[in-house]
N, C-alpha and C positions, 0 to 999 in steps of 0.2 A: 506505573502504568495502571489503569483505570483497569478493575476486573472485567468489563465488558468487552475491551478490544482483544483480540488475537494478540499472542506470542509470536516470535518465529519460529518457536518448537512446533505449532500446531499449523503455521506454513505449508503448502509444496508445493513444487510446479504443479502449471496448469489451471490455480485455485482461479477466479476471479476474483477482484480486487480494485476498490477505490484507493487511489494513492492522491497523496501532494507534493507534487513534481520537486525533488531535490532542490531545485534554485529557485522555488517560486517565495514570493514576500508571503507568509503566512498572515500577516493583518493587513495586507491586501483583500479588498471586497470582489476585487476584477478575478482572484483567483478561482479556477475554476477546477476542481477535482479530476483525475481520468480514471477511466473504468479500461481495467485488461486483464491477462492470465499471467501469472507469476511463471516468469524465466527463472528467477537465480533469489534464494531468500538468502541475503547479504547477514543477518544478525538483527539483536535487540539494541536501537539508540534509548539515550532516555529517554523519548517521548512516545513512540512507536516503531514496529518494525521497519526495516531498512530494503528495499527490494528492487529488483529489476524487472521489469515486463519483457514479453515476447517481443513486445513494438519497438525494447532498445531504452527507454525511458526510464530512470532511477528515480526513486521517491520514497516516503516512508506512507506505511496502508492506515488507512483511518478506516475502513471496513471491509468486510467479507463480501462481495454482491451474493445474493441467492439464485441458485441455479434455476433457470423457465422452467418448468414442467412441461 
């Protein structure tokens, strides 16, 4: 894992979170990212973490969103 992304050790609910939808084609261009608050930090796959959103939706986080001010 790239030093720059998040672990799931540094995970918790609530964070906000760019994920890539569990089933989605990764070298799909159509793929579109979603932004939510981490329900359930599932663990570390090879590639990135593993999670569930409040919204229901599993995927693995490609970023942290930064909270508004």
């Amino acid at each position: 894992m790239s030093a720059d992304r998040s672990t799931a050790d540094e995970l918790r609910q609530g964070i906000t979170v760019e994920i890539r939808q569990e089933n989605a084609d990764p070298r799909s261009e159509d793929t579109e990212p979603l932004i939510g608050e981490i329900a359930t930090v599932y663990g570390d796959d090879p590639e990135e973490p593993h999670v569930r959103l409040k919204s229901g939706v599993v995927g693995h986080v490609q970023s942290v969103v930064a909270d508004e001010p």
